[in-house]
C-alpha positions in Angstrom: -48.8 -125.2 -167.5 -50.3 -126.8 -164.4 -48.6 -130.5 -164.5 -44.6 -131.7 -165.2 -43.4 -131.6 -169.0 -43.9 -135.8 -169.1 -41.9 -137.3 -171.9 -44.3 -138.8 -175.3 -43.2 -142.3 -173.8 -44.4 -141.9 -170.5 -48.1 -140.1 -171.1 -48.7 -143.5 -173.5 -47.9 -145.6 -170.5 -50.9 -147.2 -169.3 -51.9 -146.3 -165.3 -51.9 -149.6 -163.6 -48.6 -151.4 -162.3 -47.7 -155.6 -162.1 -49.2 -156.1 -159.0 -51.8 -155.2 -156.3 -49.9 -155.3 -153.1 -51.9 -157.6 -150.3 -51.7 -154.5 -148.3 -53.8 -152.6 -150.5 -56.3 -155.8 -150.6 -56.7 -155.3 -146.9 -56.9 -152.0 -146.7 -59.7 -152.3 -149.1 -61.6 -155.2 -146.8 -61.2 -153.4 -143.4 -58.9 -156.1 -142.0 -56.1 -158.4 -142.2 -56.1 -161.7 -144.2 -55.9 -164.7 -142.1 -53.8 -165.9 -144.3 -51.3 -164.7 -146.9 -50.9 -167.3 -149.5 -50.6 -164.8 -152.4 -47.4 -163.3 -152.9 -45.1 -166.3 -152.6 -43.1 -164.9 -149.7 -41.8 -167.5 -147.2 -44.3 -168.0 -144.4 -41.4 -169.9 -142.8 -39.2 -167.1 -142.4 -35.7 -165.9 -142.5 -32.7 -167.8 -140.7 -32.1 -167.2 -137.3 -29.0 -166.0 -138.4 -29.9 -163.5 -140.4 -32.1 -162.2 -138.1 -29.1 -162.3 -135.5 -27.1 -159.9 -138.4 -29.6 -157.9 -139.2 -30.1 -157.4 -135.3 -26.8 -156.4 -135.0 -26.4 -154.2 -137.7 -29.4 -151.5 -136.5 -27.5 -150.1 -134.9 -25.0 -149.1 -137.7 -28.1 -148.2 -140.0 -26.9 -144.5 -139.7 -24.6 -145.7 -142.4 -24.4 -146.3 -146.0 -24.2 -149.7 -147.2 -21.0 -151.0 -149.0 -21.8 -149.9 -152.7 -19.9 -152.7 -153.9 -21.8 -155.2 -151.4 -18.2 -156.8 -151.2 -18.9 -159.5 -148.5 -22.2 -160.4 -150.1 -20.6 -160.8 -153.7 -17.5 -162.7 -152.5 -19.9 -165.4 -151.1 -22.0 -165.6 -153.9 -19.1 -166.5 -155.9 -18.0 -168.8 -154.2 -21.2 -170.5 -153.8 -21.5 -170.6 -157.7 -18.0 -171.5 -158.3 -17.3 -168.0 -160.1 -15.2 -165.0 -160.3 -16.3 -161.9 -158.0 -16.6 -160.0 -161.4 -18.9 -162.3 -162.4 -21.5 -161.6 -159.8 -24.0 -158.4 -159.5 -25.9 -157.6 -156.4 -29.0 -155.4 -156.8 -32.4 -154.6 -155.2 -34.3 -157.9 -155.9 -34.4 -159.4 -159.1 -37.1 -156.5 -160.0 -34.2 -154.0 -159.4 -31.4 -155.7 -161.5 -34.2 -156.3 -164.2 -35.3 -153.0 -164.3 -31.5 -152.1 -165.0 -30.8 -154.2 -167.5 -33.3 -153.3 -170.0 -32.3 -149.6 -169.2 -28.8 -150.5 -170.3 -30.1 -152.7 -173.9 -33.4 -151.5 -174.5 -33.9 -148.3 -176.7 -37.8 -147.6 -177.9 -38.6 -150.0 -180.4 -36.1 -152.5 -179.7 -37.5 -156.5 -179.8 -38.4 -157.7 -176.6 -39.2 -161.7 -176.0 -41.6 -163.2 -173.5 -44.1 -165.8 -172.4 -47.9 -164.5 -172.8 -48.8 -164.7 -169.7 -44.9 -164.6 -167.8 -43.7 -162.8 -165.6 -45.3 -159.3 -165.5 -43.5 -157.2 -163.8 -40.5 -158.4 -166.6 -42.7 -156.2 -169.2 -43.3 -153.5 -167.0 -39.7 -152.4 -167.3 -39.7 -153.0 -171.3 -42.9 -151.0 -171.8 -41.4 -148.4 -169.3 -38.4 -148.2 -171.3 -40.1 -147.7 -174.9 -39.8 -151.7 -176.1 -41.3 -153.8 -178.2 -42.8 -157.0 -176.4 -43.4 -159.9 -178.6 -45.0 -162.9 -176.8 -45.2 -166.3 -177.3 -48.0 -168.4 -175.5 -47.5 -171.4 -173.3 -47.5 -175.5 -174.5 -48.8 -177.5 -171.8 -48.7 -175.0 -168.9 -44.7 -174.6 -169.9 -42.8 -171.8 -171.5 -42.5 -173.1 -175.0 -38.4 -172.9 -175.2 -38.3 -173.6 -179.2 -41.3 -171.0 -180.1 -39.4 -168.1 -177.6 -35.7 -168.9 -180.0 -37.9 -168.6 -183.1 -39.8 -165.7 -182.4 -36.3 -163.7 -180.9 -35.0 -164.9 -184.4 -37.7 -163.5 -186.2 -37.9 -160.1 -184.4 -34.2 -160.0 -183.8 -34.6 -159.6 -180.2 -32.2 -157.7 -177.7 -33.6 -159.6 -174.7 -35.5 -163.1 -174.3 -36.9 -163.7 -170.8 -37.3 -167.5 -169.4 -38.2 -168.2 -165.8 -37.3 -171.6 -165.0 -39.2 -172.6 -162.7 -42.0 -170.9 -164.6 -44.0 -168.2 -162.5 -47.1 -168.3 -162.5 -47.7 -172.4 -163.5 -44.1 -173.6 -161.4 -43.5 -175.5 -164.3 -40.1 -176.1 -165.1 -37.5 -177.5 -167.8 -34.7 -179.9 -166.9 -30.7 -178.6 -167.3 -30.6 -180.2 -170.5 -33.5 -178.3 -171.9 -32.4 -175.0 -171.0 -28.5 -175.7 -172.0 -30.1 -176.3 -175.5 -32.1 -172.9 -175.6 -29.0 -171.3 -174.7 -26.9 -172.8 -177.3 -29.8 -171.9 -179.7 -30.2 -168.1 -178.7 -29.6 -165.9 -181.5 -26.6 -163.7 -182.3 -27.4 -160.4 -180.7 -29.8 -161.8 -177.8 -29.3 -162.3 -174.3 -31.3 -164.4 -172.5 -32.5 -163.3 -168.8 -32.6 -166.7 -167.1 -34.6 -166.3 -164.1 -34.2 -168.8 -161.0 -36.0 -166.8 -158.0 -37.9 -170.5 -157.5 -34.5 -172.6 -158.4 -33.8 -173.5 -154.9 -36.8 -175.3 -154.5 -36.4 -177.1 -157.9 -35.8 -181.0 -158.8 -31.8 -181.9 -158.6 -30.5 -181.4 -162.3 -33.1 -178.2 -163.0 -30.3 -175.7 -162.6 -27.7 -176.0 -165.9 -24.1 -175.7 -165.8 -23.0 -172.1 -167.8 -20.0 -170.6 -168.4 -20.4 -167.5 -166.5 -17.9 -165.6 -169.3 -21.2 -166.9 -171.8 -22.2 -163.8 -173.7 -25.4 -165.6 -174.0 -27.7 -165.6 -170.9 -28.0 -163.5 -167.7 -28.8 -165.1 -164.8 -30.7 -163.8 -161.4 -31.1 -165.6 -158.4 -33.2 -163.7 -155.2 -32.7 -163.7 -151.5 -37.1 -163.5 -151.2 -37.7 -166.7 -151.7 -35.9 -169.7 -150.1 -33.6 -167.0 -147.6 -37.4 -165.4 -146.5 -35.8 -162.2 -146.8 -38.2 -160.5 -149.4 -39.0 -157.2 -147.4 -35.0 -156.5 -147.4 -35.0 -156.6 -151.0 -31.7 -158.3 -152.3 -31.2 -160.4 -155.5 -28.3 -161.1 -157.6 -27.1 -161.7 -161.1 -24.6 -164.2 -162.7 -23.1 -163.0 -166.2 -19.9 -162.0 -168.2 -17.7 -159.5 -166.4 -18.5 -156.8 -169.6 -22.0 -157.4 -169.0 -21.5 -157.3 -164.6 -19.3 -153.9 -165.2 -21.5 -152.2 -167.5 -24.2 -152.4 -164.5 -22.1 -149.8 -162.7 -22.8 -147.1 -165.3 -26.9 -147.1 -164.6 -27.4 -148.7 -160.7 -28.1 -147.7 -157.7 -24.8 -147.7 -156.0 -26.5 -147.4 -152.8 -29.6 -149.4 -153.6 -28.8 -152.0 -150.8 -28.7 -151.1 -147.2 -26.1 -152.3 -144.6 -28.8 -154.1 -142.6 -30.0 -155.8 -146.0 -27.0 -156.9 -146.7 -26.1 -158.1 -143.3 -29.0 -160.5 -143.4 -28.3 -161.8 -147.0 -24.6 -162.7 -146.1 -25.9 -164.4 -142.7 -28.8 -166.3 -145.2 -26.2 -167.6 -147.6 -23.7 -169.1 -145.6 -27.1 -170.7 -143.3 -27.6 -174.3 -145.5 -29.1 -176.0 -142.9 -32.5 -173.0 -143.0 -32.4 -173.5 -146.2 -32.4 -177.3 -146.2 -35.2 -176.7 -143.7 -37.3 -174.3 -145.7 -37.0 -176.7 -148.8 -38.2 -179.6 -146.3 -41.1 -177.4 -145.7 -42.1 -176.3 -149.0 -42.0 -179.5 -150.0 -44.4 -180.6 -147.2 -46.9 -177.8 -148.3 -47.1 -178.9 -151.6 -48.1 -181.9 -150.7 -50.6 -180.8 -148.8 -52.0 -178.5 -151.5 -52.2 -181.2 -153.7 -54.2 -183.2 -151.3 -56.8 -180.0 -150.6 -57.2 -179.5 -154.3 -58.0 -183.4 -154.7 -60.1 -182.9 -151.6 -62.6 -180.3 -153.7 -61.9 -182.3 -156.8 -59.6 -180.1 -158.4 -56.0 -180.6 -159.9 -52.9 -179.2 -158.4 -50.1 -178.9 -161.4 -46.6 -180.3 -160.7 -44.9 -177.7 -159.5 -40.9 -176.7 -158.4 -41.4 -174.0 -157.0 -42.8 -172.6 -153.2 -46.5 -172.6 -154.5 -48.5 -174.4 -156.9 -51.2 -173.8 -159.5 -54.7 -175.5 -158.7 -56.9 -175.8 -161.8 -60.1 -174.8 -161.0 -61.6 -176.7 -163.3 -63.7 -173.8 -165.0 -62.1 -171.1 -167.6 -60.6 -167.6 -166.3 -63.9 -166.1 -165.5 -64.7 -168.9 -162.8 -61.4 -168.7 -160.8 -61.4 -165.3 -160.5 -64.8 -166.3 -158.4 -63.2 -168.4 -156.4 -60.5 -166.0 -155.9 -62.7 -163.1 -155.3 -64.5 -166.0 -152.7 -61.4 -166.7 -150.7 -60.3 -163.3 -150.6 -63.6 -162.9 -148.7 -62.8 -165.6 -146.5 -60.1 -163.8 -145.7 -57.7 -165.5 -147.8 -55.5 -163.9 -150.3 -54.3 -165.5 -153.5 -53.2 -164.7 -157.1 -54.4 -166.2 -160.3 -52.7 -166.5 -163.7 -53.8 -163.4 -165.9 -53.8 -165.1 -169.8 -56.2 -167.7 -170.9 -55.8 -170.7 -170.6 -53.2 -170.6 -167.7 -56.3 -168.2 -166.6 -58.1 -171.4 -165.1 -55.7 -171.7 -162.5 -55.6 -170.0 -159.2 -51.9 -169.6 -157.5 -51.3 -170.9 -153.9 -47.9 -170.1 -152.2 -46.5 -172.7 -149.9 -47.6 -172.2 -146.5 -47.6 -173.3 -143.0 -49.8 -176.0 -141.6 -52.0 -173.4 -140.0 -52.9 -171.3 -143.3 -52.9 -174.2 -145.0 -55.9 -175.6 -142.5 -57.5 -172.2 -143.0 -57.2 -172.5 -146.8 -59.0 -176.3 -146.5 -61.6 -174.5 -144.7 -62.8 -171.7 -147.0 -62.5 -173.1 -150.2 -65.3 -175.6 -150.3 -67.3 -172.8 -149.7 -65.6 -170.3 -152.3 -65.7 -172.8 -154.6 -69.8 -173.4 -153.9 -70.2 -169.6 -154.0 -68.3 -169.5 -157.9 -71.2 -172.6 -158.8 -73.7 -170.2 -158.5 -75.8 -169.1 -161.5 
């Protein structure tokens, strides 16, 4: 026997992954983008304070982080008005939900989703043996009725909802989501995503119960805080649900010097008002260089937006694939029809000039027969 003893589950995984890391792109093209608008980092950066922490901390990098991530939790909870049992820190909000459906999801077992959602959310499932079931999209939003009636159906463990939506930055109002929640089924938990939240309309976010059986929720330092290379996220649920974390994680998943920045981010409001300032100024400015090439910039709550090219899937990949050979590097939604849309991360003024500048001409190179 030349190769490891692979389990059934794994040799019927298919070899390909969520995403193809930027990096790779370049390495492929010989050279750096001239701007990265594709990942939905923040091109404005961490706060200054956190870079001060994680400054300071290098020099105690010999050490373990705290397993318990202490500081970092007791903040959190009192930023979201809860108990510190309530609150989970874990390596991004990839981390805690690759953990979670390794604690609820044996091979076979329902899984919930958007067609076209979050990938990287069905990465783990599929990893872990479940059963995806997948609703599609109404009007470029996660249909909210159709995911409770298909969980019903399939008596699903988990049902996933990112709100703001990733990859359209669509997004439901507090009301909307409080009435999913009091609709999920006995036996389901919905995984309420806000990575985007922070950059959402006042009354996006809903008021829950953090002792709710019902819904998990995960919030990330790589968005507003800038801090996605450190990767820290956390989690908001019932303290069964919190402790039962303990028997599958990484108990030393998060470095000191990550969580040194994260508990310098958190307590920083005025970078984050900043950062929300900007993003708000770059959408605007999206908007105004997709109504520039006569295409449509969906509303969007989030730190990037979805420009509808105007064509169907086919036709933005070309004027991804044209951009990219500009020297610009973007995403695109993967599932028809959100498939028409190309995704553009906030940026600064100066990527954002460079992005005015090459898509005329990517869009004019898609045009051709």
């Amino acid at each position: 026997m030349d190769t490891p003893r692979y389990t059934p589950l794994i040799e019927s995984l298919p070899a390909n992954v969520p995403f193809v890391g930027p990096e790779e792109l370049e390495r492929r093209l010989g050279a750096p983008f001239a701007a990265r608008l594709g990942a939905n980092e923040s091109l404005f950066g961490p706060s200054p304070k956190a870079l001060d922490a994680i400054r300071a901390e290098a020099a105690d990098v010999w050490k373990y982080g705290d397993p318990d991530c202490h500081d970092l939790r007791a903040v959190l909870a009192d930023h979201m008005g809860v108990a510190v049992g309530n609150v989970l820190v874990g390596e991004g909000i990839d981390g805690l939900l690759g953990n979670l459906v390794r604690l609820l999801i044996d091979p076979g077992d329902a899984v919930v989703t958007s067609e076209g959602a979050y990938p990287t959310f069905n990465y783990h499932v599929t990893g872990f043996g479940g059963a995806l079931h997948k609703v599609p999209y109404r009007d470029d939003h996660e249909d909210l009725p159709a995911l409770i009636e298909r969980a019903g159906e399939v008596e699903a463990k988990l049902v996933y909802l990112s709100n703001p939506d990733n990859p359209m930055g669509t997004w439901h109002d507090a009301a909307t989501v409080h009435r999913m929640i009091e609709a999920v089924p006995e036996g389901s938990l919905l995984v309420l995503d806000e990575a985007y939240i922070d950059f959402a309309p006042e009354g996006t976010a809903p008021g829950i119960d953090p002792e709710d059986p019902r819904v998990i929720r995960m919030r990330t330092f790589s968005k507003a805080h800038g801090l996605a290379g450190a990767r820290v996220g956390y989690a908001i649920g019932d303290r069964g649900l919190i402790g039962a974390f303990n028997l599958v994680r990484d108990h030393f998943g998060i470095g000191r010097v990550s969580q040194a920045g994260a508990l310098a981010a958190a307590q920083d409001i005025d970078w984050l008002a900043h950062v929300q300032a900007e993003v708000a100024a770059a959408r605007d400015r999206i908007r105004a260089i997709a109504a520039d090439n006569s295409l449509v910039a969906l509303p969007s709550a989030a730190s990037f937006m979805a420009v509808d090219c105007g064509g169907d899937g086919a036709f933005a990949k070309s004027v991804l694939s044209g951009l990219l050979t500009r020297d610009i590097f973007a995403r695109m939604a993967f599932i028809a029809p959100q498939d028409r849309c190309i995704r553009i991360s906030a940026g600064r003024p100066q990527d954002l000039d460079l992005l005015a500048e090459a898509l005329p001409g990517a869009l004019e190179d898609a045009r051709k027969p």
